[in-house]
N, C-alpha and C positions, 0 to 999 in steps of 0.2 A: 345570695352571691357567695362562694364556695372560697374559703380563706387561701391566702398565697401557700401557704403550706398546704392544702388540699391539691389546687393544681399544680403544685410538681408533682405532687405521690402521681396524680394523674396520664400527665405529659408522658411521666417516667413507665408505666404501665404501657401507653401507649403504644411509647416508642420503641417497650422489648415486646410488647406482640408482632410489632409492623417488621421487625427482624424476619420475623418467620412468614411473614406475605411472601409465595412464590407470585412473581410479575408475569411467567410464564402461564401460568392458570389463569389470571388477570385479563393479560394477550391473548392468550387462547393460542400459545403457542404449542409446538410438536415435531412431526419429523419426524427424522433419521436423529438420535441423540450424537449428540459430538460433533457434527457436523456444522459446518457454516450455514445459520438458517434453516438448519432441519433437514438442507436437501439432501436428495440422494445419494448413495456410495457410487461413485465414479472408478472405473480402472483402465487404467494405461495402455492395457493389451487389446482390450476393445471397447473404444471411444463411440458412446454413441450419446452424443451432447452438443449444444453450441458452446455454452461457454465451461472451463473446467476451472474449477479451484483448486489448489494445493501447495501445502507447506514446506518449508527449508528449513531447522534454525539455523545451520550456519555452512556456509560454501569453505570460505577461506581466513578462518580467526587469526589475528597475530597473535601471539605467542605470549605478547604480556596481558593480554585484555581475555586470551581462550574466546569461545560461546558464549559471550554476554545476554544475547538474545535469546537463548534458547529457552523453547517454552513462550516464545512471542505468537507462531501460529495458534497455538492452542487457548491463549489466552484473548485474541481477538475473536475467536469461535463462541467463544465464553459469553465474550461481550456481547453478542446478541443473541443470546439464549432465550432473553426475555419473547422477542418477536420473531423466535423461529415458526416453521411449521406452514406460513399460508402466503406463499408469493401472490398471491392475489388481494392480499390487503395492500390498504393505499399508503403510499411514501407519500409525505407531504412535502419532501423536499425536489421531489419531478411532478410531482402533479396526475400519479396515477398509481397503477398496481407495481409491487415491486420488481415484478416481470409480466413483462406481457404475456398474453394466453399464448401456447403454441412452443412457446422457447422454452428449451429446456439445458437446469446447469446442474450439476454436479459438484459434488466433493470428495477429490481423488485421498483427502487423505493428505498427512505428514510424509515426503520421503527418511530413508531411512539414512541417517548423516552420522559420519562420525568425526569430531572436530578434530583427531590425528590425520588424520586422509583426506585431505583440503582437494587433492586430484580428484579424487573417486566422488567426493560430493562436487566439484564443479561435474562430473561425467551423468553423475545423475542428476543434477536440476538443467544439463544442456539435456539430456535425453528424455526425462519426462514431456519437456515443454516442444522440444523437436513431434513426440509421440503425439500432443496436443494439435499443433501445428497441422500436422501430417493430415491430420483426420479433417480438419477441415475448420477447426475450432478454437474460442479466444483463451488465450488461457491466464488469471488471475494467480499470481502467487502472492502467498503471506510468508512474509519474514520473520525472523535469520536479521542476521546485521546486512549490513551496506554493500559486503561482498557478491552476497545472492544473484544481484544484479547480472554481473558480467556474466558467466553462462547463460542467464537467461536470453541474456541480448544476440549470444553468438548464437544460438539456435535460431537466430532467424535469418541466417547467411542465406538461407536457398529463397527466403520469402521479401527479401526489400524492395526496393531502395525502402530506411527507417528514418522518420523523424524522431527523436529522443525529446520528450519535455521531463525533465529534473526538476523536481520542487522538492528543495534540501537545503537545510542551513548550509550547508560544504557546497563547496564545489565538485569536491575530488577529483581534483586535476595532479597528486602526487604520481611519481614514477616510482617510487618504490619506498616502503618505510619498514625499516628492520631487516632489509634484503627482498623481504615479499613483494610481487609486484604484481600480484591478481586479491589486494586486500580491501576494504573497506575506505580507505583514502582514493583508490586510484579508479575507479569503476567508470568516472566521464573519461579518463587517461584513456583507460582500458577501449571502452566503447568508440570512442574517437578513430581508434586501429584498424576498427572492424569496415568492411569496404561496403556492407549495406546498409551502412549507417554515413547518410547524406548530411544530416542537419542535427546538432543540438540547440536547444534551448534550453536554461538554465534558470530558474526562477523561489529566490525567498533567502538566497545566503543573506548572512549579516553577522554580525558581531564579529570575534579574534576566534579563530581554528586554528586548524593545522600548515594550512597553507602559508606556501611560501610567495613571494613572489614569483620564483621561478615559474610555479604552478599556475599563478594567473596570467603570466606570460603567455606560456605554455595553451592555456586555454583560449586566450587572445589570438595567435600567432593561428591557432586552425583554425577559427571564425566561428567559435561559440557563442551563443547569444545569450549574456550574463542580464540578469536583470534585479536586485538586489532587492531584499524585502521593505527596505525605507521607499522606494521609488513604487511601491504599487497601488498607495492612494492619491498618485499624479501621476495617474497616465501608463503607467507600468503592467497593470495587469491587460490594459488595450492594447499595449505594445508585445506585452508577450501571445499575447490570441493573435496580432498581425503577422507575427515571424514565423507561426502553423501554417505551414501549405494547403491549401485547399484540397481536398480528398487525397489527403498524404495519408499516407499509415503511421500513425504514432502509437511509442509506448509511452508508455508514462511509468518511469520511477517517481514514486514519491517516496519519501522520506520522512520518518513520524515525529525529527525535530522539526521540522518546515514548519508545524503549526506551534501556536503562542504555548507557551509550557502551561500555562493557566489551566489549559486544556487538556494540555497531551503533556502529562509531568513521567512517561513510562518511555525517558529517553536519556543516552547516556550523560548528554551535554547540553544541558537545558538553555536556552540563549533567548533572554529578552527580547519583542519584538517579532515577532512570528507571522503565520498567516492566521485570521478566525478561521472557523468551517465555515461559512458563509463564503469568505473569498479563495477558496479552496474547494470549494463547490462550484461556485462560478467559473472558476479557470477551468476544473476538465468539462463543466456542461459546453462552455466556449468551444473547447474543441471537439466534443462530439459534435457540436452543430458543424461544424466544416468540415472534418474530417474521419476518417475509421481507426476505433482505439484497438489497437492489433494487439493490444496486450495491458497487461496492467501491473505491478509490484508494487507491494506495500510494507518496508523495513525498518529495520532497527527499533522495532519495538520492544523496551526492554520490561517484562515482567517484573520483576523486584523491585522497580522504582516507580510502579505506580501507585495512584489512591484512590482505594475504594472501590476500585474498575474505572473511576473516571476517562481514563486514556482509552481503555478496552472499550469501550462502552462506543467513545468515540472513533476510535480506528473502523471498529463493526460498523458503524450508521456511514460511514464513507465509504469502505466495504460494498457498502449493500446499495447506494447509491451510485457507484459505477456500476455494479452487476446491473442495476437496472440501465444505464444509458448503454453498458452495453447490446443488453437484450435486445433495446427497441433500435440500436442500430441492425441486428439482428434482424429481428423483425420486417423491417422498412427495405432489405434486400432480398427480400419473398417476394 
């Protein structure tokens, strides 16, 4: 039996070979490098895809906080570098291939953002996704902070009526903060405005933000359906899949504080209490079952404050788990 000073020299050997393990070669991963999953380069000018991915890092920064995010698309790409390369391996989290045979998604790529021209980047994440749209196709954006949102949503003025599901620590029901009033606070405000947008549902606030009361007034007073993250292991997460319309077109912003920081610690305001990925998976497979997810965003992911990729690692495997429910809704209307 090998002396305790024998097995650490050991351990220690180990653990600096296992550094250098690529999990991609492990995976039998590949592709298209840089790409979410490997998949192919998508372009805007001629969409030939069902579903399209592409990046934002930031619509509309306020002015004390700038680009937080930025470098959040490229780092959830990261994250699932290890199992790019073969949509046909199995997700254990749906129960089959990561897309079905037939479907096909793409990766358009980061648009090109500059956090001074808050206009021109809402002009280009309304136009990319309008371009998506157009074509026939779902389109996934990775985030950028919390502002992202609001262009994405107004590009679907010609495609509603929209249900909205939110799963965000916030509400963002603010009217303006710092004079801005298309920023990262106001995005349910903002979307609220929009006339294809029928219904929100709001699910996973909790702890002290920004909000004021005004703002929960505010979100009150239009008939937002607030559902707080203490109330989804009684009954809450039933209640929020009951207030989805039955073959409504929802989008889903999530939010990448919305889940337990335990998990997801690559966010600016990490807040005790969260959702697991388990019931964050559960809440959109719910609403794939009854209804079509007409879009998807995934924000505030902030690079610098993650660990180890753990956040990344996670964003990607959620990522990759709507891409596939969206697929087989895809799929299922062939």
């Amino acid at each position: 039996m090998p002396a305790p000073s024998d097995v650490i020299i050991l351990w220690d050997v180990w653990r600096k070979g296992a550094q250098v393990v690529d999990l991609k070669d492990m995976f039998g991963g590949g592709g298209e490098a840089g790409n979410l999953l490997g998949l192919p380069t998508g372009d805007f000018d001629e969409i030939a895809a069902d579903i399209v991915v592409f990046g934002a890092d930031c619509a509309t920064p306020y002015g004390s906080v700038g680009a937080y995010c930025a470098g959040g698309p490229f780092a959830i790409r990261t994250g699932a570098a290890a199992y790019a390369g073969d949509t046909g391996k199995v997700n254990f989290d749906l129960g089959g291939p990561v897309l079905p045979a037939g479907v096909r998604a793409v990766d358009a790529g980061d648009l090109s953002v500059d956090a001074v021209d808050a206009p021109g980047n809402r002009a280009k994440v309304e136009n990319a996704t309008k371009a998506v749209l157009q074509a026939g196709a779902v389109p996934i954006l990775l985030g950028g902070d919390d502002s992202v949102p609001i262009p994405f949503l107004q590009a679907y003025e010609a495609h509603g009526p929209l249900t909205v599901l939110q799963i965000d620590a916030h509400i963002d029901w603010r009217d303006e903060v710092q004079g801005e009033r298309m920023g990262l606070s106001s995005t349910m405000r903002r979307a609220s405005e929009m006339r294809h947008v029928e219904r929100i549902v709001q699910v996973g606030a909790r702890g002290v933000g920004s909000a004021g009361m005004d703002a929960l007034e505010a979100a009150t007073a239009w008939g937002a359906h607030l559902i707080p993250a203490h109330e989804l292991s009684a009954g809450g997460m039933e209640r929020a899949l009951d207030l989805i319309p039955a073959r409504a077109q929802v989008v889903i912003c999530f939010d990448c504080d919305a889940l337990d920081p335990a998990i997801m610690p690559a966010v600016i305001a990490a807040t005790a209490g969260g959702l697991s990925y388990g019931q964050a998976l559960h809440l959109i497979k719910g609403v794939a079952a009854k209804a079509r997810i007409a879009g998807f965003d995934l924000v505030e992911f902030m690079p610098e404050r993650d660990r180890d990729q753990a956040g990344a690692r996670t964003a990607a495997q959620l990522v990759t788990s709507v891409l596939g429910l969206v697929g087989r809704q895809v799929a299922e209307m062939r």
